[in-house]
Structure formats: C-alpha cells, structure tokens
N, C-alpha and C positions, 0 to 999 in steps of 0.2 A: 345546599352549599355546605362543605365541609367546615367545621368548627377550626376556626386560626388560632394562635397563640393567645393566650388573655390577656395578657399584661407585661412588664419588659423581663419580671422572671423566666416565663414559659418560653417569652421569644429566646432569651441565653440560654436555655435547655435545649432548643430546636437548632440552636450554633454549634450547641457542644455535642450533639450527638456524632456527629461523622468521625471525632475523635476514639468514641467507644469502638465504632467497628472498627476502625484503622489497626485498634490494638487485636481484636479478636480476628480479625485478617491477617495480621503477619505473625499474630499467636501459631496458627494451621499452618500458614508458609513455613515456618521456623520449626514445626512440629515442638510444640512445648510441652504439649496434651500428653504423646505419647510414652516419657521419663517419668512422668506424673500416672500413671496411669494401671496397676490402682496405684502405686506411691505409699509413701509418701518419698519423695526427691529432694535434698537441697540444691539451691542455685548451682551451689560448684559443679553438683552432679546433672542438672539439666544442662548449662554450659557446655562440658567436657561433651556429654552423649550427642548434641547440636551441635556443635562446635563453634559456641560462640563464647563473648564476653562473659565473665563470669559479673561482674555488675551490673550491667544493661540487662542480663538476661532476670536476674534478681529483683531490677525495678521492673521490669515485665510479670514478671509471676505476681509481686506486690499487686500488679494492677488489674490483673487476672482474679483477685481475691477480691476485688472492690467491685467486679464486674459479675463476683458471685460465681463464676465456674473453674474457679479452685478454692482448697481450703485450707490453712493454713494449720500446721500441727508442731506441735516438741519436734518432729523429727525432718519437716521440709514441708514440700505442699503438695497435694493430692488434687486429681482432678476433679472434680464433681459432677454429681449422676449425670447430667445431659454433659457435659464433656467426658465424659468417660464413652457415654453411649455414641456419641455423635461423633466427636473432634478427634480422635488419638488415631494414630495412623493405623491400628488394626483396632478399631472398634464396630461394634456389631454390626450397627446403621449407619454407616459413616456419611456426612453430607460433605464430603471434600469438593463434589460437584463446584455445591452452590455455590462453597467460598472463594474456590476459583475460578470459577465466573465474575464473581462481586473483583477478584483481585483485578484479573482483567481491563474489567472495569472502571477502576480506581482512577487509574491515568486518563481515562477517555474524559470522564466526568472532569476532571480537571481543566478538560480544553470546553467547556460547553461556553464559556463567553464570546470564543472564537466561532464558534458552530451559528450559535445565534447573528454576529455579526456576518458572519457570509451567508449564511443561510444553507451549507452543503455539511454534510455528514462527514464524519474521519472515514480516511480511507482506510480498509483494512489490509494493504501491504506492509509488509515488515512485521505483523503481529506474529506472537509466537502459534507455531507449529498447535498446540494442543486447546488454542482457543476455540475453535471451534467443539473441539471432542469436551472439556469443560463444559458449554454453554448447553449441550443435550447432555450431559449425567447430571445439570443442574438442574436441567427439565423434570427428568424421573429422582431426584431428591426431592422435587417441589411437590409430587406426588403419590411418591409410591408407599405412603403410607398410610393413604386414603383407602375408604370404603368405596365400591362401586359407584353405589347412589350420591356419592359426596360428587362420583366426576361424572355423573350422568343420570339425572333423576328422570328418567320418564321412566316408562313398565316396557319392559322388553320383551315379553311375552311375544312367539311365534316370530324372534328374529334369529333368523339362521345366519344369515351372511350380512357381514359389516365392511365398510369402506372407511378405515384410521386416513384421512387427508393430510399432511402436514406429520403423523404420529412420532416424530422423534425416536424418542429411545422408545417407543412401542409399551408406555405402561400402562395405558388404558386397552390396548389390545393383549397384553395377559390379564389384567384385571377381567375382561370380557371371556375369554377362555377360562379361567379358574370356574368365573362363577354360571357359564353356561356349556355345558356340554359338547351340546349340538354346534354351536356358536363357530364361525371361519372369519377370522378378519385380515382384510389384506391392509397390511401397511404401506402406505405412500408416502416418500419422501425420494431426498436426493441421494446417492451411493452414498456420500461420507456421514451423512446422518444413519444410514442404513449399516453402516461398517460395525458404527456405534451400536446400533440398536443390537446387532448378532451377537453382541458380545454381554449384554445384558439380557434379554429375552430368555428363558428355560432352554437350553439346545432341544427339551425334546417339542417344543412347542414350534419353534424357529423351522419354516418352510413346510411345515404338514398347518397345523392349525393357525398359524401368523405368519401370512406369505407376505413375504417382500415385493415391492414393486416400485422400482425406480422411477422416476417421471415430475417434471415441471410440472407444478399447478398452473404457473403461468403461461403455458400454454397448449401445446394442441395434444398431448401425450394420452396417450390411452388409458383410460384408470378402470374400466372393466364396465359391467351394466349388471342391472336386476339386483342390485342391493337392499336390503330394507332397510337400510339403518346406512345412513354419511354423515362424519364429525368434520368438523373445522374447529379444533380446540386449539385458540390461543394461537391462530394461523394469519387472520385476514390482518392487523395490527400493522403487520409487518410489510403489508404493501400499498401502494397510494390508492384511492378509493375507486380508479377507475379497474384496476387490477387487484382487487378485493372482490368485487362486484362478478367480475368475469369469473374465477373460483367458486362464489356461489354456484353460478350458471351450472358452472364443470359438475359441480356437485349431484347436485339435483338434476341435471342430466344422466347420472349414473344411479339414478334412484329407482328401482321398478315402481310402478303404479299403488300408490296407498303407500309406498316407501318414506321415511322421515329423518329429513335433516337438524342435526344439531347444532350450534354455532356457540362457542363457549369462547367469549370475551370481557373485560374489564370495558364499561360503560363508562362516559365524559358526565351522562345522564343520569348517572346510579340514582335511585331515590334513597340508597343506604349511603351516608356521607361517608364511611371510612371506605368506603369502596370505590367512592368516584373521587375522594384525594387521589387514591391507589392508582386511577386511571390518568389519572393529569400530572401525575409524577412518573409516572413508566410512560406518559406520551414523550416526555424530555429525552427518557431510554434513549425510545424511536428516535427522536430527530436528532441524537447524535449517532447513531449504529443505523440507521437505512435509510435510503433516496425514496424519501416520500409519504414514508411509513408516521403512522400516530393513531392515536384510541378514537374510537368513534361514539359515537350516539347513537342510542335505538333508534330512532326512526330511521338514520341511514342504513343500518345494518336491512331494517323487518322492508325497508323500498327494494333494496337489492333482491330480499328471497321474494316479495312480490313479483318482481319483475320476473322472474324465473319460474315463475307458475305454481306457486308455493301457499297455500291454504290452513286455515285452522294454526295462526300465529298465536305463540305461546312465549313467557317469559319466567323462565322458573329460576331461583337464586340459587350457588352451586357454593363451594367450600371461599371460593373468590373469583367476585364479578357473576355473572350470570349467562343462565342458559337458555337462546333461543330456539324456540324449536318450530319447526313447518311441516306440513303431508304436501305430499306429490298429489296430485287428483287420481282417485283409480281410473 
C-alpha cells in the first residue's frame, strides 16, 4: 500500500500542490520562459514580448522564483537550467508535449465529481483540434530521453523484426533502430497518431527501417506475422479488459514460434508503493478519458497472455510500472 499523508501538514501539502502546477502550466501557455531565456528580463519586458499585464505577469515570475525555475537578478529574471533546457519556446529538449497535454487536462479533471456520479467518461466533442497531436508528443517527451534497456530490458539478441503495437510517436521504435542495425520495426497505430509519428521519427528512418502500419488493435486488421519481438507499451490501460485481452491474443498471434511479447504497464498491484499510487491515480485519468478503460493487476494482465498460449511469464521493473514478458512455444 502506498504511504498517505502523515499528519494534517502533509495532508495541506497534497491540497496545495495542484496550485504549483497550475502556475507552471500557464507559465508554458503564456510562454514566460522564453523573454527569460537566457535573460535576464524585467516584468515590463516579459509583459510587452507576451502581451500581457505587466503586474500579473510580475507576480507570475515572483512565483516562478519560489517554484525554483527562474532566478531572480539586479537586472529581471532569468530562467533556470531545466527551464531554459525544457520550457522556453526554442529550448533544446522542449517537453511542450507534456504540458499541453497536462493543460488539456486541467478542465477534464475539474469535472471528475461528475464522471464519478454518472459513471461515463467526457465526451471528446468540442475539444481542441491539437489534443490529440499534444497527447502523442507527450508520449515521446515521457520518453525519449530514455536509454533502451530503461524501456525494454530483456536481451535482444537475434531480433530482426519488431511489431511497436499502439507505438505512438514511434520512440521506442527509433530507439530499437539507433541501437540495432539489423533491427525493422513496424509501427502500429491509427493514421492521426501515425501523422504525428512522421513528423518526429528521423525521415531517413520513417518507411524503410520504421514502417507505418495503420490498423485497429481492436479489431480484425492485419498487423503482419513471424515477428520476434511484439510490445504493447502503455496500450491495454486504455481499453475495458475484455478488449485488452483480445490485443494480447492479436499479439501473440503475430508472434513467430519462440517469439516474445512484452507488455509495459503501471500495476494496481505494484509491490513498489510509489508506482502502484502512480497506477491508481492514472486509473482516475482513465475513467474520466475512455469508456471503460483503467490500470490493472498482474494477474489479470499474466491470465490474458496465458490464455493466448504465452510460456516462461516474467516481470521485470522498467523506468515506470513494469514489464511483462511471455515466449510463444516453438
């Protein structure tokens, strides 16, 4: 069980926190970072460059300083290494993804008392146009500055051809190209996640070494065969568990013989507490963003790949949440 608040301190900490991101979310909206950046800027001049209040924006930077990613100088305020690096509208690593996703967000979360009492998810008509394109570049902000083995520790030895299921922006399928050669993975998802991935993936990579391939997991679409290697990273989550289950199946039927599946998800079950909080609070995600979706338990995950003729069950920990892994029988 996850460790709760101690005492009524910690619980006003765990209140006050939604406040900190609020400001470092419409810090990025407002681009504050990038006047500041290297800086140093007075308010009048972040103001003017934004076009905002020159007050409000002053008590923003103020709070920017307390939250440690600016710093305050004789001549205005400067951004600080990881907002320099991360936050300013041309900074090297930008994660703009994530925070607009988290913006996104923001409002949904707001309605989840409503969610709870009907029990159905927000619809997503009316949202803007680039939520989705957000919600996969916060995917490959979430990762793309990971080491191979952080997003997939088993030995990869004699895998030629990979099957990405779900693969988003495709970062774990150029992570598998950089560091294998020989290595062909085809990415599976849907066209408007695939739009996205073309437009991050290496062009020289994109359709010789990281084929695209359109197709519902959920149902009968073709996803190719004799793979050694099929991932479901951070895929099944998303759908109720009788259509999680059937994905497995999909999978591991595209598996050649001695072939092995991976399944990389956030555990209800973690026996590491800060990671099965992680899963019980991104199960809330779920049940306000999809019809039916929420985190599971090992055992339902490792019954599913039994079911599917799936041998030699493994559970290895991954950068977050973990990874299950199965052989196909030769």
């Amino acid at each position: 069980m996850s460790p709760g608040p101690a005492d009524r301190d910690a619980l006003r900490e765990l209140l006050r926190q939604p406040y900190a991101a609020r400001i470092l979310l419409s810090a990025v909206e407002l681009d504050l970072f990038s006047p500041c950046t290297p800086g140093p800027s007075t308010a009048d001049q972040v103001a003017a460059a934004c076009e905002l209040d020159p007050r409000a924006t002053g008590v923003m930077l103020e709070a920017l300083v307390g939250l440690g990613l600016m710093v305050r100088t004789g001549q205005g305020f400067a951004a600080g290494p990881l907002a320099s690096r991360h936050l300013a509208g041309h900074s090297p690593e930008p994660m703009h993804g994530m925070v607009f996703h988290y913006l996104h967000q923001w409002g949904r979360w707001s309605q989840l008392s409503d969610v709870v009492r009907s029990g159905r998810c927000l619809p997503r008509d009316g949202q803007p146009r680039r939520m989705h394109r957000d919600f996969v570049r916060a995917m490959d902000d979430n990762k793309a500055h990971l080491a191979l083995a952080a997003m997939l520790p088993i030995p990869l030895d004699g895998v030629r051809r990979v099957v990405d299921l779900g693969g988003g922006p495709g970062t774990l399928a150029v992570a598998l190209t950089r560091a294998l050669p020989e290595v062909e993975v085809t990415l599976v998802d849907r066209p408007p996640t695939l739009a996205v991935a073309a437009s991050r993936v290496p062009p020289e990579l994109w359709g010789s070494r990281v084929i695209p391939l359109a197709a519902d997991l959920c149902g009968d679409d073709p996803l190719g065969q004799g793979y050694d290697l099929a991932v479901l990273s951070a895929v099944l989550h998303a759908h109720p568990p009788q259509a999680a289950a059937w994905m497995v199946g999909q999978a591991v039927r595209s598996l050649a013989p001695g072939g092995r599946l991976v399944i990389r998800e956030l555990l209800l079950d973690d026996t590491d507490p800060e990671r099965a909080m992680d899963a019980a609070v991104f199960s809330v995600s779920l049940l306000i963003n999809t019809e039916g979706g929420r985190s599971f338990r090992q055992d339902e995950i490792q019954a599913w790949m039994r079911a599917a003729g799936l041998e030699a069950l493994e559970v290895l920990p991954v950068e977050r949440g973990v990874a299950l892994v199965g052989r196909r029988p030769l």
